[in-house]
PAROLUM-733478 format. One record per residue: x, y, z of N, C-alpha, C, O in turn. Coordinates in steps of 0.001 Angstrom, whole numbers, padded with zeros to 6 digits, always signed. Layout:
<vextis>
XYZXYZXYZXYZ...
</vextis>
This chain:
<vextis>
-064794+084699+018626-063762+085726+018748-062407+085066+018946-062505+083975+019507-061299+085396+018669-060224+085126+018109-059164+085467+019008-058323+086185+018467-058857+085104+020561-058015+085876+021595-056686+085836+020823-056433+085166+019822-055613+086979+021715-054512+087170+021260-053423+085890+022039-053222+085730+023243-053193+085574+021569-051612+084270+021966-050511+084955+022034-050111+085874+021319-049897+084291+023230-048971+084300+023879-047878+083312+024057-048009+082501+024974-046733+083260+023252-045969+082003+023539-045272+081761+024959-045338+082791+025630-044633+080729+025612-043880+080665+026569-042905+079271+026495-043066+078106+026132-041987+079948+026960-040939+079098+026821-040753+077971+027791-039799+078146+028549-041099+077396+027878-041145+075917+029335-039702+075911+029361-039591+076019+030582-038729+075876+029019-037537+075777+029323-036384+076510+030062-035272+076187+030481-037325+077917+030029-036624+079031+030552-037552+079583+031516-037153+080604+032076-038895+079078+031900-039473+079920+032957-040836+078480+033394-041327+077527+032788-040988+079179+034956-041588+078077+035008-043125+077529+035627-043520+076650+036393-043729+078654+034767-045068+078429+034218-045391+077062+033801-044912+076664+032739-045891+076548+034264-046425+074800+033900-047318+074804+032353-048495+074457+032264-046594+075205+031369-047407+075334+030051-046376+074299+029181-046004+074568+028039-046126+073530+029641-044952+073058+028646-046006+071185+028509-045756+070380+027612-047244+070899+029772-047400+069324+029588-048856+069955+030205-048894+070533+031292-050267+069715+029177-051450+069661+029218-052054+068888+030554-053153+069138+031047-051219+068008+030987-051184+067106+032114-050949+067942+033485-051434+067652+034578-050283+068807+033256-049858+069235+034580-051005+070787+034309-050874+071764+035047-051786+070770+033465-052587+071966+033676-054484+071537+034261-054956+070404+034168-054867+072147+034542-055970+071946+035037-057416+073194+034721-056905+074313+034701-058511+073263+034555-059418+074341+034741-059640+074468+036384-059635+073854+037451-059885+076053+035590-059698+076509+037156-058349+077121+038006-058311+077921+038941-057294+076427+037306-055948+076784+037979-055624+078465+037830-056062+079254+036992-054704+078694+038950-054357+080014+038712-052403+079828+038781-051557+079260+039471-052471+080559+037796-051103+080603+037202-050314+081890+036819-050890+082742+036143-048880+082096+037260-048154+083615+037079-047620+083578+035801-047002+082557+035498-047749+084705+034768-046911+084151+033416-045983+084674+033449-046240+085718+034049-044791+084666+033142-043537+085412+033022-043727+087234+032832-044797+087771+032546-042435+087955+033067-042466+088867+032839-043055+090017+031502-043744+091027+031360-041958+088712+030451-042256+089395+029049-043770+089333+028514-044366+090180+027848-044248+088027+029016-045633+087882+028722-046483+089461+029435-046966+090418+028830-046425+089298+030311-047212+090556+031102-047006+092011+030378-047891+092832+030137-045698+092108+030112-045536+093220+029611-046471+093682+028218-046898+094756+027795-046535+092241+027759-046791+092456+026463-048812+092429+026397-049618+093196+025869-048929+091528+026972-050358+091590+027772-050971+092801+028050-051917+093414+027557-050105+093017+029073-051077+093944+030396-050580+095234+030000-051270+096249+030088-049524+095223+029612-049135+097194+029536-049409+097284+027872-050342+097982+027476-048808+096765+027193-048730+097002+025498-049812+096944+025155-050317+097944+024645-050659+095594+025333-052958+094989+024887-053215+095874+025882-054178+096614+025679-052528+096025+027062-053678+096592+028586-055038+095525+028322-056201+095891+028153-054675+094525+028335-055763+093578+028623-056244+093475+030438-055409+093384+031338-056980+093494+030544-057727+094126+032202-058258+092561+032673-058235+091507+032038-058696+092833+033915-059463+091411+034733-060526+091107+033673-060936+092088+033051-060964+090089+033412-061995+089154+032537-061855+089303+031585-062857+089279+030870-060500+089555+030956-060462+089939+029558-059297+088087+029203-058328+087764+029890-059878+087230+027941-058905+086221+027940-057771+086477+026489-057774+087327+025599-056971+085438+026748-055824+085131+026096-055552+084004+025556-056549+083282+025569-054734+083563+025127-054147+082019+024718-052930+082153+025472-052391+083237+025697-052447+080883+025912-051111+080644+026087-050446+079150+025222-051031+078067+025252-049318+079358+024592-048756+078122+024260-047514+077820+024688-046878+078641+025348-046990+076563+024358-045278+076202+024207-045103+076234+022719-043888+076086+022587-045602+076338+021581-044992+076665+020537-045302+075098+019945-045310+074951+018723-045485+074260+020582-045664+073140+020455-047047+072220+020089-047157+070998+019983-047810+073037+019974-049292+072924+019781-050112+072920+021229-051289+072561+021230-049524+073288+022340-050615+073173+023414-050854+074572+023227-050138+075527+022926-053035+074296+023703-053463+075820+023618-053940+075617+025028-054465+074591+025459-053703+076673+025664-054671+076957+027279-055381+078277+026774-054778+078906+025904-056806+078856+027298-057223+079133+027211-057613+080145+028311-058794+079937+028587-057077+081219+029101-057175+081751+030246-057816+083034+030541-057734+083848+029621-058518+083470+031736-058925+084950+031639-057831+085474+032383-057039+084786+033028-057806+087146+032236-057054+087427+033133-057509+087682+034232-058665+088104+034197-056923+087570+035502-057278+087465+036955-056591+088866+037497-057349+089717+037962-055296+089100+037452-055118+090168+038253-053705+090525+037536-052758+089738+037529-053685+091631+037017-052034+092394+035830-051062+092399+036765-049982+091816+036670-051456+093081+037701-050741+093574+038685-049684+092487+039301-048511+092745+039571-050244+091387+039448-049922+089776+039830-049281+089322+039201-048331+088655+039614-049621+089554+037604-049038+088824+036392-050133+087240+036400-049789+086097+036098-051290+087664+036793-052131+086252+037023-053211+086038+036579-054197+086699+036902-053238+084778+035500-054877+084307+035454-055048+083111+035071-054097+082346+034910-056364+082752+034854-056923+081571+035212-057340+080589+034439-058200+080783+033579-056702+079242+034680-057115+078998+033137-058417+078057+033082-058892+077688+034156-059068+077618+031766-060147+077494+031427-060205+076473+030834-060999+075641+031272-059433+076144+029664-059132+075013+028743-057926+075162+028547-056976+075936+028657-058369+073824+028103-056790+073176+027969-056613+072427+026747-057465+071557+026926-055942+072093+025309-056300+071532+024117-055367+071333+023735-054435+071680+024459-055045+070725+022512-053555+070241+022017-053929+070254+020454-054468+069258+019971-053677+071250+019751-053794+071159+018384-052736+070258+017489-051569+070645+017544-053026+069029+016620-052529+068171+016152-051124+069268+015066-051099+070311+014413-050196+068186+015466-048936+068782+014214-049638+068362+012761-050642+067659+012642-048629+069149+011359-049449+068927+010168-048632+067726+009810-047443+067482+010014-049425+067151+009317-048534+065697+008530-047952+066121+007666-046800+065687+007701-048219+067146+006390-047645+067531+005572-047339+068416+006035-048235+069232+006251-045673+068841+006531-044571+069564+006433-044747+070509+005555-045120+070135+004443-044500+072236+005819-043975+072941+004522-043083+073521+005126-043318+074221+006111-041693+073298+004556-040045+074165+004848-040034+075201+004200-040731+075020+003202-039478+076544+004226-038729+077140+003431-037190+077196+003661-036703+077272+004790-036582+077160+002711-035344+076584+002440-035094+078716+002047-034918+079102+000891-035140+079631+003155-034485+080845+002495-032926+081291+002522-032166+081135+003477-032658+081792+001456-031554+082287+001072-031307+083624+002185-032235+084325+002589-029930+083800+002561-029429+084946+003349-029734+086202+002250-029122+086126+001185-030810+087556+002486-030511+088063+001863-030197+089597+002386-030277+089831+003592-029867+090553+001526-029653+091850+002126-030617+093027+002308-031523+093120+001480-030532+093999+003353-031818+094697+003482-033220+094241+004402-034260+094851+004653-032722+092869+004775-033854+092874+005726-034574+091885+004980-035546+091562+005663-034546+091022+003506-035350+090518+002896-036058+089355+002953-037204+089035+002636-034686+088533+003649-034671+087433+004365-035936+087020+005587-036672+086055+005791-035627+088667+006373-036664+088336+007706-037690+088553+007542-038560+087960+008179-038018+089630+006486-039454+090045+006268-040261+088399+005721-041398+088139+006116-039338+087231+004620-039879+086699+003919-040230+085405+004897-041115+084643+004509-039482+085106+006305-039935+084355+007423-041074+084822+008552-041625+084156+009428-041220+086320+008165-042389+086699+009105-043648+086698+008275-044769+086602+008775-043454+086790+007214-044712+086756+006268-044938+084664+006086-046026+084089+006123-044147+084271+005980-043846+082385+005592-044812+082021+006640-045677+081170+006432-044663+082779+008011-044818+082377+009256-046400+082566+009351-047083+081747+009965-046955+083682+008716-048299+083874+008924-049364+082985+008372-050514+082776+008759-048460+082367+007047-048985+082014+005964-048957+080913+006482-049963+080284+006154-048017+080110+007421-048370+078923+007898-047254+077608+007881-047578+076431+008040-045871+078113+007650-044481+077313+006959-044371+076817+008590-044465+077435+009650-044091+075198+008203-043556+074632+009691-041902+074608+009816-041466+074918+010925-041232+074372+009099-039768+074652+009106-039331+075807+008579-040073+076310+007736-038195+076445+008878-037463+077273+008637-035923+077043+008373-035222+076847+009366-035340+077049+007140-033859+076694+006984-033365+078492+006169-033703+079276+005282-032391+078297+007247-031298+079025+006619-029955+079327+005670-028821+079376+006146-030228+079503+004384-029132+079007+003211-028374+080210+002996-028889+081294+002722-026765+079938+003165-025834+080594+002546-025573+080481+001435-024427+080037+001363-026022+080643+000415-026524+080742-001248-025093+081048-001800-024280+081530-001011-024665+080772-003280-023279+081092-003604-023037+082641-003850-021935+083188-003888-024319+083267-004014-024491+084584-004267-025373+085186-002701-026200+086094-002779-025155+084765-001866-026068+085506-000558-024857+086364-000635-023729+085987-000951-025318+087855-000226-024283+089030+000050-023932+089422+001552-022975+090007+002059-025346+088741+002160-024981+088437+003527-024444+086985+003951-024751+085981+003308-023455+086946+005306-022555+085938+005168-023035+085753+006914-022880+086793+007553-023447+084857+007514-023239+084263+009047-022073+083606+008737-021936+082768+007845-020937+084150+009770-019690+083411+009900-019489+083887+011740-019824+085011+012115-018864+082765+012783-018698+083005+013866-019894+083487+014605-021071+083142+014498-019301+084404+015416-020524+084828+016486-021648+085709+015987-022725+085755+016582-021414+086362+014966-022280+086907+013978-023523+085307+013678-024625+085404+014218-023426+084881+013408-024279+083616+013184-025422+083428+014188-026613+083596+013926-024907+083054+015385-025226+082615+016376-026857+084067+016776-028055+083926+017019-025828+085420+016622-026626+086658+016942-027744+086584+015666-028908+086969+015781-027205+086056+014524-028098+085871+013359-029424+085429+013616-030508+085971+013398-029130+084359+014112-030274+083249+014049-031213+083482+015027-032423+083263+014984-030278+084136+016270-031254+084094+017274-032475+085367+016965-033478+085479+017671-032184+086235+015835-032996+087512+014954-034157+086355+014889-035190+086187+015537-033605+085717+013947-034606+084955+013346-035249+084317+013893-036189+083989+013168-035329+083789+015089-036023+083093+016341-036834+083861+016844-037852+083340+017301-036693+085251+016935-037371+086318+017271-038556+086786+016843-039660+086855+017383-037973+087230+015332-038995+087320+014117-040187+085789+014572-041327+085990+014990-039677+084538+014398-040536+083550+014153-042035+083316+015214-043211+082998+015041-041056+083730+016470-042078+083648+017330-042982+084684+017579-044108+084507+018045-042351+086103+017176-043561+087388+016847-044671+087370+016223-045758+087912+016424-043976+086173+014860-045231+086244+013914-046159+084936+014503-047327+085005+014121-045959+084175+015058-046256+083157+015599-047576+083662+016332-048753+083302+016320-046975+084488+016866-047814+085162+018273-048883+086014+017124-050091+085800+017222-048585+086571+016503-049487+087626+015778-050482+086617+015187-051658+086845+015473-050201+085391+014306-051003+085031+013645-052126+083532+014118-052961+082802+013583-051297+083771+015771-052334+083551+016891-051880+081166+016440-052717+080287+016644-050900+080991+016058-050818+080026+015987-050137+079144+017091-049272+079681+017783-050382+078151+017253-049975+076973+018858-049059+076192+018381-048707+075335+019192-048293+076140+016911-046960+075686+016560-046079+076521+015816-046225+076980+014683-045006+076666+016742-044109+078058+015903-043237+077043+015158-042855+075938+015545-042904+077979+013438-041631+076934+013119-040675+076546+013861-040104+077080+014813-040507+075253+013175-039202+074520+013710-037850+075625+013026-037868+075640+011795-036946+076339+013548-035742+076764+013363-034482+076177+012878-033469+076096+013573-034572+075810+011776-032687+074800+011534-031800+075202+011207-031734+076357+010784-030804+074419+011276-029553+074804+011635-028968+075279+009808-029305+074576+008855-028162+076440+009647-027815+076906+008456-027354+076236+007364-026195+075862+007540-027791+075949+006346-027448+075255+005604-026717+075950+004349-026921+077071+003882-025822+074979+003947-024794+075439+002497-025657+075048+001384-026808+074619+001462-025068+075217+000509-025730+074400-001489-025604+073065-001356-026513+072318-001720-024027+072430-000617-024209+071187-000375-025276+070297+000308-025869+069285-000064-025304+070978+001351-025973+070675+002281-027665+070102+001595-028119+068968+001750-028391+071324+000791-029627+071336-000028-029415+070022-000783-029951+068992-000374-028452+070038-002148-027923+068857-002743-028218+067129-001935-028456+066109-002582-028128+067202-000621-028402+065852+000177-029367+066267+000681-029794+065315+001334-029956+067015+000802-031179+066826+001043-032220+066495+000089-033150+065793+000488-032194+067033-001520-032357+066642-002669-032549+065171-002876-033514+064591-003373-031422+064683-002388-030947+063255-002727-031966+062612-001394-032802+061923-001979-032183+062561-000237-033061+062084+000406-034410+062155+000305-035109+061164+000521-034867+063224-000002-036359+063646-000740-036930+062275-001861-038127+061992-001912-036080+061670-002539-036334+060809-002978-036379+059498-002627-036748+058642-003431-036085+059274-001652-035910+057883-000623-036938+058097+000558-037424+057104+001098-037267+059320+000956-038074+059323+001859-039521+059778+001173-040291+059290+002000-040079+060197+000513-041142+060790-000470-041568+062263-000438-042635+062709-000859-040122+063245+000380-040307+064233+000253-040533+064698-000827-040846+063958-001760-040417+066255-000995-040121+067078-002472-039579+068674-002350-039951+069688-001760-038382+068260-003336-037973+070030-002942-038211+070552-004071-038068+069931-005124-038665+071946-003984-039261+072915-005194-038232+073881-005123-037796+074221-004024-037658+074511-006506-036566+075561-006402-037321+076522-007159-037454+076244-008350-037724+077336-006845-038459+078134-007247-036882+078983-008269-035883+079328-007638-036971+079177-009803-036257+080135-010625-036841+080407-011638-037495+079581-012276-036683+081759-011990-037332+082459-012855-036934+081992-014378-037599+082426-015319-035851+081112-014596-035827+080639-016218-035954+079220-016163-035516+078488-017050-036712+078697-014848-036790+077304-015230-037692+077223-015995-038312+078287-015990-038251+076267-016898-039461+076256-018010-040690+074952-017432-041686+074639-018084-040409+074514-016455-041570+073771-015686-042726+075162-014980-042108+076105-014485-043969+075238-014956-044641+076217-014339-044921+075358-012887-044593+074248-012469-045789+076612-012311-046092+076069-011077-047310+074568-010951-047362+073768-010016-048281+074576-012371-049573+073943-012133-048681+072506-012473-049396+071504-012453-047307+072268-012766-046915+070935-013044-046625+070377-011801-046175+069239-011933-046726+070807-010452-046441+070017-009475-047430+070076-008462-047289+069539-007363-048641+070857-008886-049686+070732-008101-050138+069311-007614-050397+069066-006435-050229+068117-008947-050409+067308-008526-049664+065989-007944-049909+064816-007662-048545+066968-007944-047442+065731-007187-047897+066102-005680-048475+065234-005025-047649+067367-005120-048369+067619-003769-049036+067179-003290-048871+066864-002111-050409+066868-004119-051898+066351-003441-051472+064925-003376-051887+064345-002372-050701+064167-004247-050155+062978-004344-049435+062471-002656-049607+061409-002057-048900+063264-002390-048063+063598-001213-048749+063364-000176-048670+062438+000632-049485+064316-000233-050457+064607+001231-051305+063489+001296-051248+062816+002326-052228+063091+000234-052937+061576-000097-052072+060449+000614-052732+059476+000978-050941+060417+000829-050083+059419+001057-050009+059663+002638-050096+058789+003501-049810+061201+002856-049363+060984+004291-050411+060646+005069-050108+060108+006134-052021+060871+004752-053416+060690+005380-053152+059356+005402-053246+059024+006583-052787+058121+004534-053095+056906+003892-052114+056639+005484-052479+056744+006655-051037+056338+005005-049913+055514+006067-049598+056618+007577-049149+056121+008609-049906+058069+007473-049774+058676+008881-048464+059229+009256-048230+059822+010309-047516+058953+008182-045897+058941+008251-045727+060784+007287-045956+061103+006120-045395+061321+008098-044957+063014+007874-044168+062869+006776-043367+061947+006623-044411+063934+005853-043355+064135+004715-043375+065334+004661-044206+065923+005352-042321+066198+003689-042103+067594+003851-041707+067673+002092-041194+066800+001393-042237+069287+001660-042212+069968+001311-041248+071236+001220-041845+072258+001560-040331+071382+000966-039286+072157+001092-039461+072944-000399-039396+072397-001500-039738+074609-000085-039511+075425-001386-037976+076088-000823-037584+076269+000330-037380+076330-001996-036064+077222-001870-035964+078343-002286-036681+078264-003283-035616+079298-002263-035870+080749-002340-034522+081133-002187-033724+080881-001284-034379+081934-003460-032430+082015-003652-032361+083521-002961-033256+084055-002305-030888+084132-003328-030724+085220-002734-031005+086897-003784-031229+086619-004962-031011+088184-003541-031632+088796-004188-030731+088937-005708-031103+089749-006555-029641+088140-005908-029193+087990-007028-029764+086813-007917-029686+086488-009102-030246+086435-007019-031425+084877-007500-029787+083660-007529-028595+083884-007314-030676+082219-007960-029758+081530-007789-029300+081055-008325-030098+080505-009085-027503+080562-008741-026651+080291-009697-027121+079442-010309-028034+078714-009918-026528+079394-011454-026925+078359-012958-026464+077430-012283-027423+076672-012140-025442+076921-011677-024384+075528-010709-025574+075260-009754-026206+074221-009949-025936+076044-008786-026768+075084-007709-027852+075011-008176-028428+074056-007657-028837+075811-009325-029641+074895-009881-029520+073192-010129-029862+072149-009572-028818+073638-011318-028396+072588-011998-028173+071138-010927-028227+069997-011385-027965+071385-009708-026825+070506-008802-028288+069659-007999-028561+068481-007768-029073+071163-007722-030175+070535-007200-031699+069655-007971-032561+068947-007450-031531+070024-009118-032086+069204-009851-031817+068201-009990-032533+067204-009907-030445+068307-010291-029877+066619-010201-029738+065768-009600-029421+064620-009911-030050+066405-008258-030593+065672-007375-031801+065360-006618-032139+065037-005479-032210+065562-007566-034036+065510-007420-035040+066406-007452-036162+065960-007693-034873+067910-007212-035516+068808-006625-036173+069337-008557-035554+069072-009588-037448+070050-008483-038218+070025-009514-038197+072110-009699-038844+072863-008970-037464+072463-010619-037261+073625-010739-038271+074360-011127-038185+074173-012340-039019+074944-011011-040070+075629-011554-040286+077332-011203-039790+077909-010235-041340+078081-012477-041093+079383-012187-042469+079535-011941-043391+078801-012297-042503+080807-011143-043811+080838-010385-044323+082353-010633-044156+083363-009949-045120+082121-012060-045342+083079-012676-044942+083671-013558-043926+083193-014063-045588+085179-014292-044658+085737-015181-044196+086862-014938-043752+087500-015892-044161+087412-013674-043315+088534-012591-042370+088025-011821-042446+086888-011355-041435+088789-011627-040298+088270-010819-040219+088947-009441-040220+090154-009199-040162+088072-008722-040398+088330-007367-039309+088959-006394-038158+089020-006825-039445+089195-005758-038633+089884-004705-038385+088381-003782-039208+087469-003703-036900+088422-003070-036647+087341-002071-037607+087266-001379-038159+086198-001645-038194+087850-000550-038711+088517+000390-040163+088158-000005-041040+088326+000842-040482+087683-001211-041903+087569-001754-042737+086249-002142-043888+085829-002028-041123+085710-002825-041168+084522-003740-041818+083465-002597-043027+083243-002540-041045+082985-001896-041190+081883-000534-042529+082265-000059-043374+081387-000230-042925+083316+000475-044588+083247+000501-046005+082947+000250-046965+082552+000911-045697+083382-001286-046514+083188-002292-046312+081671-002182-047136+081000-001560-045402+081190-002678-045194+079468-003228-045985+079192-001777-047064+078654-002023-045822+079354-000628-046383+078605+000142-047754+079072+000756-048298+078499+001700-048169+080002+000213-049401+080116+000136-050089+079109-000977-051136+078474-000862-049497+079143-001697-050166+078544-003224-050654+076815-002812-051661+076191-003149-049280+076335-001817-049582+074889-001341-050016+074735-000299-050361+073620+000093-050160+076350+000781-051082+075774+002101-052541+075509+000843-053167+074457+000966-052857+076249+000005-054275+075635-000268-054619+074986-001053-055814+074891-001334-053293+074060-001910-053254+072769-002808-053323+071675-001405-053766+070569-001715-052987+071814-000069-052881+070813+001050-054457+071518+001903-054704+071206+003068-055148+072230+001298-056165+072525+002221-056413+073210+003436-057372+073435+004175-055064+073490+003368-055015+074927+004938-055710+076041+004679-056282+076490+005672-055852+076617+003726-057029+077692+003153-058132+077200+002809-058157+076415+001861-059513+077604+003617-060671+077538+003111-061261+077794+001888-062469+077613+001736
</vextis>
């Protein structure tokens, strides 16, 4: 059976879930407010009923509940699920309507370890100033909801917003380090089965030497993405390809693609 998870923030509260070391079986421990709420009144999870707790970081504890009322229970195990060697980013475009967040809460289920945020030359939504800041922290929100829903012990990594330039050097490093960025567009003429085996190539490598590499798909905005930052990012390494013969929704595209490579990398049974 499959308990429900609970993230916690070691930085902001101070529940000892942040170092496997400082946890013990047997211990009894208070979880924060929001946790309880979400626990005990929203699940109404009752005495002997268990949970997960994480830092987002791959520690899993394993706890029953002891007493709601308290905000208290007990933990049982204690485990540390390994990070993935192979990295998968999505590189999404700002888009409008909500398309953006839906396509990081769905990325999230599916299993994406990074999260980048692109101001696309055509995004219609714009983070500028304190708007940004309120932006992202949406998106931090979203990440760790789905996190929690899809019961996982590493929430994406969150980065910092990126421009076309910005992608462009990253392009250009992908090739020095043995990353790979995929631009997912609907008139590129490479299909998806031409980079299947650069992937497995990838991952083969990271098992071999142990050294993390990443995977970055890009996902433009709902105007899709300019003929210029194609062009810009190809040229700097990144492998354009169309993914399929339907055209996807923002909100769709980034999913799928990374569904397609959690199970070219073996994350799907």
């Amino acid at each position: 059976m499959t308990f429900p998870l609970f993230l916690i923030d070691p930085s902001k509260d101070e529940t000892p879930v942040n170092s496997d070391e400082r946890l013990h079986d047997g211990w009894v421990i208070t979880v924060p407010e929001y946790v309880a709420r979400h626990a005990f009144k929203a699940m109404r999870l009752g005495p002997g009923e268990r949970l997960y707790l994480s830092d987002g970081r791959g520690l899993r504890v394993l706890a029953t509940v002891r007493d709601p009322a308290s905000r208290q229970v007990m933990v049982e195990e204690v485990g540390r699920d390994p990070a993935p060697v192979t990295r998968l980013r999505l590189i999404q475009a700002l888009a409008k309507s909500g398309r953006d967040e839906q396509a990081i809460e769905t990325a999230t289920e599916v299993g994406v370890d990074l999260v980048m945020p692109w101001q696309a030359n055509r995004s219609i939504v714009q983070w500028k100033g304190n708007k940004e800041a309120k932006a992202a922290g949406k998106w931090r929100q979203i990440l760790n909801a789905a996190t929690e829903q899809s019961r996982r012990t590493w929430a994406p990594e969150l980065e910092s917003k990126a421009t076309s330039r910005n992608i462009v050097e990253m392009c250009l490093r992908s090739g020095v380090h043995g990353d790979m960025v995929i631009v997912l567009h609907q008139d590129a003429t490479d299909t998806w089965d031409s980079i299947e085996d650069r992937v497995r190539d990838i991952s083969e490598r990271c098992l071999d030497d142990g050294r993390p590499r990443t995977i970055s798909v890009v996902v433009g905005p709902e105007g899709g993405i300019s003929e210029e930052e194609v062009s810009s990012f190809v040229e700097a390494g990144a492998s354009a390809v169309v993914l399929g013969g339907n055209i996807m929704r923002a909100s769709s595209a980034g999913p799928v693609a990374l569904a397609l490579l959690s199970r070219v990398l073996g994350r799907f049974a």
